[in-house]
C-alpha positions in Angstrom: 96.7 -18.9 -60.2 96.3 -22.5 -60.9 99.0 -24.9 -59.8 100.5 -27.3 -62.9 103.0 -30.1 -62.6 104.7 -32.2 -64.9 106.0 -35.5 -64.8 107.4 -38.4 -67.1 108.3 -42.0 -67.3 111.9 -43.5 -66.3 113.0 -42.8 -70.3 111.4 -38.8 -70.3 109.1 -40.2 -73.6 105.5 -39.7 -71.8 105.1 -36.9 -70.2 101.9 -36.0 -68.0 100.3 -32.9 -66.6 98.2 -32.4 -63.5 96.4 -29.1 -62.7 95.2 -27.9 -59.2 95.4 -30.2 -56.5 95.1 -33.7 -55.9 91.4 -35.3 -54.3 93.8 -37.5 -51.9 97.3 -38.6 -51.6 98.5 -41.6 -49.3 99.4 -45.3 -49.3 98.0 -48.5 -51.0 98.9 -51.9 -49.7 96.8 -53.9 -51.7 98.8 -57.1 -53.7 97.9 -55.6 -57.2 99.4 -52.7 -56.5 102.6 -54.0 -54.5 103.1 -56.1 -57.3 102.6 -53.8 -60.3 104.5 -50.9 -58.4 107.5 -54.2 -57.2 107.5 -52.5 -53.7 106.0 -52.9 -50.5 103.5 -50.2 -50.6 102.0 -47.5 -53.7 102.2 -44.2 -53.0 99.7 -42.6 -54.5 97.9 -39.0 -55.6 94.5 -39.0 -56.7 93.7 -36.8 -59.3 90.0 -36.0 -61.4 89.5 -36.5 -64.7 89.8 -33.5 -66.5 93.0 -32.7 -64.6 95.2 -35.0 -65.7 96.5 -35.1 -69.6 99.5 -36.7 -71.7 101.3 -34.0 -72.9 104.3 -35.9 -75.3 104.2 -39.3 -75.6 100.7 -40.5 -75.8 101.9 -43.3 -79.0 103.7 -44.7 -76.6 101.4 -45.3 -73.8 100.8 -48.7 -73.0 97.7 -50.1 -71.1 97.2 -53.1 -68.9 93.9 -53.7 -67.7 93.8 -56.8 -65.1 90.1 -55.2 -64.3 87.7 -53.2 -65.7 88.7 -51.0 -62.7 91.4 -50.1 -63.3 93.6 -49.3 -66.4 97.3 -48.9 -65.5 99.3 -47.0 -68.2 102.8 -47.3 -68.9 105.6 -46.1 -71.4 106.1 -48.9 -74.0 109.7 -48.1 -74.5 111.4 -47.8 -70.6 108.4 -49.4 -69.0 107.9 -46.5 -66.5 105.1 -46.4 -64.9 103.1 -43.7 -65.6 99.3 -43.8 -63.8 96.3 -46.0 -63.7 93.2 -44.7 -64.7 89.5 -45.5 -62.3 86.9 -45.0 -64.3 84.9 -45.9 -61.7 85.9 -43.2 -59.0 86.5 -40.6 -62.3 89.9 -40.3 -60.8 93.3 -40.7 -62.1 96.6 -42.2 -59.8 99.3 -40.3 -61.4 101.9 -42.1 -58.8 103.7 -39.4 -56.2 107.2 -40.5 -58.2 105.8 -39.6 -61.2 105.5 -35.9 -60.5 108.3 -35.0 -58.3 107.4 -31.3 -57.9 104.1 -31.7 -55.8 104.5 -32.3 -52.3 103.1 -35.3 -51.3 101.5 -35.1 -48.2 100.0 -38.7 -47.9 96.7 -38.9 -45.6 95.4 -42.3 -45.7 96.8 -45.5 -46.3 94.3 -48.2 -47.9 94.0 -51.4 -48.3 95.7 -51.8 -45.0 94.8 -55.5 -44.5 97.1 -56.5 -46.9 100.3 -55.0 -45.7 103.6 -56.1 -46.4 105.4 -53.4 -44.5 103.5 -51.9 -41.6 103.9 -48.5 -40.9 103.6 -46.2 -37.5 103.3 -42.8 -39.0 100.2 -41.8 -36.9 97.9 -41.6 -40.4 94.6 -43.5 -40.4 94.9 -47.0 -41.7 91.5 -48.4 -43.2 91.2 -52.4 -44.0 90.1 -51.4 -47.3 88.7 -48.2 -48.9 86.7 -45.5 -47.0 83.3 -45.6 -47.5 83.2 -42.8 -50.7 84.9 -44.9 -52.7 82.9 -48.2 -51.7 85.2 -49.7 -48.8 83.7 -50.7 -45.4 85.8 -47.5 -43.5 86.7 -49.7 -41.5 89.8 -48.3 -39.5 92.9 -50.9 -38.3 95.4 -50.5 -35.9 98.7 -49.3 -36.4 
């Protein structure tokens, strides 16, 4: 049996769908994501294309594209933010609040070198990104 979720934005108007299970879950400190997400830290749950669709709403997903890396999506009537597309990786971060009903079990947190808020949770905490993704690896100390 294969495992869907759904999710929305803050208003309910864009609603997404994620099939199976996500390619990793955990924490991003980087700035652009601190400040798009206005928190100290993105949770996040990487997803592969192909297993992630807009189900109601697509007119009224917005776009914002500070790189070519990443395209963050968002409901143009509540603002809610919805995901942000890599086309790089060929993954989607539909963002752990966005689909309440998978259990996010983060692994990793990322971009650790940037913290705002550090965090002793026992998980591996890399400077950047691992090595798959084209990060050094490099590991940090709690």
């Amino acid at each position: 049996m294969t495992d869907k979720h759904t999710g929305n934005c803050f208003c309910g108007t864009v609603e997404v769908e994620v099939t199976g299970v996500p390619e990793a879950m955990g924490y991003c400190h980087c700035s652009s994501c601190r400040s798009w997400s206005a928190g100290p830290v993105n949770a996040f749950t990487l997803w592969k294309h192909g297993t992630v669709k807009v189900t109601r709403g697509e007119e009224s997903l917005g776009h914002y594209r500070k790189t070519d890396r990443s395209d963050r999506q968002f409901c143009t009537k509540c603002g809610g933010h919805v995901m942000t597309d890599h086309p790089h990786w060929g993954l989607v971060d539909v963002y752990a609040a966005t689909i309440p009903t998978v259990e996010f079990v983060p692994g990793v947190h990322v971009n650790y070198a940037e913290t705002v808020l550090p965090m002793k949770d026992g998980l591996p905490k890399l400077k950047d990104f691992p090595v798959e993704l084209g990060g050094t690896g490099e590991p940090m100390p709690e």
